[in-house]
N, C-alpha and C positions, 0 to 999 in steps of 0.2 A: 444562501450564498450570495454576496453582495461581489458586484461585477463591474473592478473600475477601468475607464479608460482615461490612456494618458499617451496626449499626442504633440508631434512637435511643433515648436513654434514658427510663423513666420515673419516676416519684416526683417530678417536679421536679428533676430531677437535669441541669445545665444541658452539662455537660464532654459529650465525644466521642470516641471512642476512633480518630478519625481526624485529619488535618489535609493542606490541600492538598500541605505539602512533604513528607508520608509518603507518601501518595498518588501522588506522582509518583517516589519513591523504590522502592514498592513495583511501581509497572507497568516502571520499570527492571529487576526484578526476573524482570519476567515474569509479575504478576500481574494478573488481572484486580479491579478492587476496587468492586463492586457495594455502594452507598450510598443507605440508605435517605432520599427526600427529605425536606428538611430536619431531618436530623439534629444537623448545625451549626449550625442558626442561632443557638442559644443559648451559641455558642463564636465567634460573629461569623466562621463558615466557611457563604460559601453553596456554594449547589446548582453554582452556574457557576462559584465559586471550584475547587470540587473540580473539576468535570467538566475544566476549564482546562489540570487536571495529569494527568488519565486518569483518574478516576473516572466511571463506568455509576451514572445516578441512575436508580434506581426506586421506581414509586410507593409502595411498603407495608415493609414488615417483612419479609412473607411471600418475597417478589421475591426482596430482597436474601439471605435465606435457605437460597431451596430449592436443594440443591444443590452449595452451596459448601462447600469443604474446611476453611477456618477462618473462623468467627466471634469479633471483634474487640469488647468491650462495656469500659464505666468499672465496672459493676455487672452482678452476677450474673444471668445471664438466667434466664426459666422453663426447665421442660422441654418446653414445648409450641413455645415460642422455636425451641427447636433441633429438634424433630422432624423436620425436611425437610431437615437438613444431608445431605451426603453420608455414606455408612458410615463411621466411627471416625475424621469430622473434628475438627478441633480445637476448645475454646472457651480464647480466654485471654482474662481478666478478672479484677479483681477479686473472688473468687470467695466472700470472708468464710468460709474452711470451719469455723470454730469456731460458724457461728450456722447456726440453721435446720438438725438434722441431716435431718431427713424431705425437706424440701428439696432439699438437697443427695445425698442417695441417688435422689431422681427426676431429676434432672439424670442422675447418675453412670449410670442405668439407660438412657437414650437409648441409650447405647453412644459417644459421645464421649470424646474424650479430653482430658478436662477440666485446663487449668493456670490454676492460683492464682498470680497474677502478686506478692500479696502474699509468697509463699516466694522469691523470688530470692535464691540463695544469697548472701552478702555476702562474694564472693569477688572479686579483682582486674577479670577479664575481666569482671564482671558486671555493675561499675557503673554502667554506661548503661541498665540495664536494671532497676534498681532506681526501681520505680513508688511506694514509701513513701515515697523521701528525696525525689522529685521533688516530689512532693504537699504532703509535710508543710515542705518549704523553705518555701512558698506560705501556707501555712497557718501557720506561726511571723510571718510578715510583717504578713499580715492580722490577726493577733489582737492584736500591737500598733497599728496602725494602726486599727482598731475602738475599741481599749482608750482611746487617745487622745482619739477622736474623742467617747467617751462623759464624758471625763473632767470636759471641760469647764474646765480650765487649760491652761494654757501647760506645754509638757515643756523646751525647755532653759532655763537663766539666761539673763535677761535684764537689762540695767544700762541703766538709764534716766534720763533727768532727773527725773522723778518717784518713783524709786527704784527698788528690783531685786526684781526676780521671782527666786524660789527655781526649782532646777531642781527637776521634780518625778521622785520614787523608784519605778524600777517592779525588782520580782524576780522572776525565772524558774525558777520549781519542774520539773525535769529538763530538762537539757540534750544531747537527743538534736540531730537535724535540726532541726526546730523549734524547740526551745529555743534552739540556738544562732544560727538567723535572726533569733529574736524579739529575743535580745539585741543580734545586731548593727544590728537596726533601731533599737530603742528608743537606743541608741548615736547613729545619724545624727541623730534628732529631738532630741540633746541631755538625753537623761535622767541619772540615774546611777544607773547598774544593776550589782543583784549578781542572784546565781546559786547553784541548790544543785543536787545530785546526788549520789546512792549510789555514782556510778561514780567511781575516782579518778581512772581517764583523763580526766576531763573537767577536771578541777582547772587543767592548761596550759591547755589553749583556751578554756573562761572568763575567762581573763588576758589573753589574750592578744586578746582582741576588748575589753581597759581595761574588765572587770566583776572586782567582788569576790566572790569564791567563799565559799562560806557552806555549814560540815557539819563534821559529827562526824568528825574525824579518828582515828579509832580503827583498832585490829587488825582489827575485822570491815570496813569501812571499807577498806582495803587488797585484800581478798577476795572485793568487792561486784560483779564483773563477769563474767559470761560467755562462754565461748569465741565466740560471736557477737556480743559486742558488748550483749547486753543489762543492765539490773541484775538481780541476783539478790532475792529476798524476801528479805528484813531478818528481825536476831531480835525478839522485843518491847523486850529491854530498849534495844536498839540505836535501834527506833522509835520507843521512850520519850524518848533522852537526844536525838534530832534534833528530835523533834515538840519539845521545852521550847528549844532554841536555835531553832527557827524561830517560834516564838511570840514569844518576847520580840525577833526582828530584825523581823515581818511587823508589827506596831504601829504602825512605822512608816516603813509604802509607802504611795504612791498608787495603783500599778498594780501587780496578781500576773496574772502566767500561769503556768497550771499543764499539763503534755506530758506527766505521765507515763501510759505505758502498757505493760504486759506482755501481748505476746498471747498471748488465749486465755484470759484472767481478768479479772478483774473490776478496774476501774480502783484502785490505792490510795489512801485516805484522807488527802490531806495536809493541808489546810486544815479544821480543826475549825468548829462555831461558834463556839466560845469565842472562836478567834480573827479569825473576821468582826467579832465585833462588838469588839474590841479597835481594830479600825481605825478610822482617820478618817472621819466622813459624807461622803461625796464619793468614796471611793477605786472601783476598779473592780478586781474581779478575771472572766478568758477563762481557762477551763475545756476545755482543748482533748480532754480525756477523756470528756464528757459523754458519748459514743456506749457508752462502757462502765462509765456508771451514779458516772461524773466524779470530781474530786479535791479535791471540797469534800462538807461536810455536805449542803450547801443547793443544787447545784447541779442544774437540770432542762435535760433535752435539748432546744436549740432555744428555749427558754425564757429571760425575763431577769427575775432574782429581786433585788426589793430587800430588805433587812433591815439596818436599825438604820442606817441611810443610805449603806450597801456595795451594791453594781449585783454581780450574781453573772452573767455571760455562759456560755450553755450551747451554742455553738455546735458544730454535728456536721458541718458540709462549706464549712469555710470556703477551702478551696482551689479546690471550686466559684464560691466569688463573685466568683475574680480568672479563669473561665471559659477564657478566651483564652489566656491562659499557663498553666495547667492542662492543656488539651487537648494544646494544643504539645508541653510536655513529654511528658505520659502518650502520646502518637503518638511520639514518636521512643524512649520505653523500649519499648514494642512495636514498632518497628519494631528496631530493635537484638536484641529476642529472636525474630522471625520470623528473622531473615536467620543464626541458625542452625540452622535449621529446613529450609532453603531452599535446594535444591542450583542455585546463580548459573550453572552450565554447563546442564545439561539442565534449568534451572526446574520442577522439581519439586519436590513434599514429601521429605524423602531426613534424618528423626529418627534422631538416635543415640540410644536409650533409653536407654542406661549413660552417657552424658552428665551430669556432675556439677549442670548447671543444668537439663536436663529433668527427673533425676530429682526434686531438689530441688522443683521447680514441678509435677508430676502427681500428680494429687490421685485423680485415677478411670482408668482403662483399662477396656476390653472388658465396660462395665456393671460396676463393680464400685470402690470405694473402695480405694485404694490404698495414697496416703501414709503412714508409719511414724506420723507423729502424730495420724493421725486412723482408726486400727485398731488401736494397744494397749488390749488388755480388751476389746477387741470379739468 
């Protein structure tokens, strides 16, 4: 019998790394799934929602804890969190190994065996189980929907007897996951939207969701993408010739979202001052980078900056604020990576370590940091 625990979050941090249909999925499983009370509530999962499906609500943290083979979190626990797990149980979370290294080495020293659910290889079978694209869908959504709402105009054409409202221009600086939700929101509400990107795989599918694609088409431009799918760092002069074609097209928008991000470094610079204040009074630009120091000049985490009548949005967990569907998801990408974890005939833990998505996702083993990218030059 495999014995999970699932506790709630802190910081304000409203998601839950449970939900009642995982919960009942996993005691099919053969689990037992000890949850700390009210953990959900801020995921609109109560205590009798869960208990409904097999979930053991206990009073504390500690309860849900002591004991159990894997613990289930949205964010990184302490090490004092997990001190009562069972010997070399699992933690899988969001685990951010690129921040807090001190942190993250006391964790790793409990002797857990720590998965960074952010590493899920971006491989076929893995897709369910990939917790960024589930998140950041949510999060491209909301940041137009926010963007809108601060706008304070109307986003499609409207034709009226009193005359027509212009549709108003929102553009979308990378089109990962979220860039590409963002787009096809901004799309339903009637906007007319372009889109830029390093990557030139993106060039069809910004099309193909009726946005105009906007970049330097050049040689480097061709060679700007990753065997994973990320962008590559640009050269200067290449940052040069994009930064002056997206200046003279971001003059004039009403709404900018800006997604990009390379983990593990520091968000890129895409939106200068020069060109906030090239904008209209009124426009709004969501900073969906803010968490790593954002993709404007002026942008503050969590913070909403005005300058020269542009609204800068610095939000860091906007996938938190649609809570409910957040959880949802991020419970069924972990339940998808327990269940091959989890040997379904004898219900046991039964890990393939040479497993291309274990390996991928283990960050710490037997007290000790593991992963290739977080022990070169160590």
């Amino acid at each position: 019998m495999v014995t999970i625990a699932v506790t709630a979050e802190r910081d304000g941090e409203p998601r839950v790394a449970v939900s009642p249909e995982a919960v009942k999925k996993l005691a099919g499983l053969g689990c037992t799934v000890r949850v700390e009370a009210g953990a959900g509530l801020r995921s609109r999962f109560s205590d009798d929602a869960l208990a409904a499906q097999g979930a053991t609500i206990v009073p504390s943290a500690a309860e849900a804890v002591s004991g159990s083979d894997i613990l289930l979190k949205v964010h990184r626990p302490s090490a004092e969190e997990v001190a009562t797990l069972a010997p070399g149980a699992i933690v899988a979370a969001m685990l951010a190994p690129y921040d807090d290294r001190p942190g993250l080495e006391a964790l790793a020293a409990t002797g857990a065996s720590l998965m960074a659910m952010e590493f899920i290889p971006r491989i076929s079978r893995a897709q369910s189980m990939d917790v960024l694209s589930s998140q950041a869908n949510l999060a491209g959504y909301k940041a137009v929907v926010d963007a809108a709402a601060h706008f304070g105009q109307a986003l499609p054409m409207m034709m009226t007897a009193a005359g027509t409202v212009p549709a108003a221009r929102v553009f979308i600086m990378g089109v990962g996951v979220a860039g590409l939700q963002a787009i096809a929101t901004a799309r339903r509400l009637g906007a007319i939207v372009s889109a830029t990107d390093v990557r030139p795989a993106t060039k069809e599918q910004v099309a193909s969701l009726g946005a105009k694609f906007i970049a330097v088409e050049n040689e480097e431009f061709l060679q700007a993408q990753t065997a994973a799918g990320y962008a590559k760092p640009m050269s200067a002069e290449y940052q040069r010739e994009q930064a002056e074609l997206i200046a003279s097209h971001i003059k004039g928008q009403d709404i900018v979202v800006t997604t990009a991000l390379i983990p593990g470094r520091p968000a890129p610079k895409l939106v200068s001052t020069a060109m906030i204040e090239s904008m209209k009074p009124g426009s709004v630009i969501v900073d969906l980078a803010a968490e790593r120091g954002g993709n404007t000049d002026l942008t503050r985490p969590d913070a909403a900056v005005e300058h020269n009548g542009v609204l800068i949005l610095g939000p860091t967990n906007l996938a938190g604020e649609v809570a409910v569907n957040a959880s949802s998801l991020y419970a069924r990408n972990l339940l998808a990576f327990l269940e091959t974890l989890i040997d379904k005939k004898e219900k046991v833990l039964k890990i393939d370590w040479d497993d291309e998505i274990v390996k991928g996702t283990l960050i710490a083993r037997d007290g000790r940091i593991v992963h290739p990218s977080l022990t070169q030059g160590a």
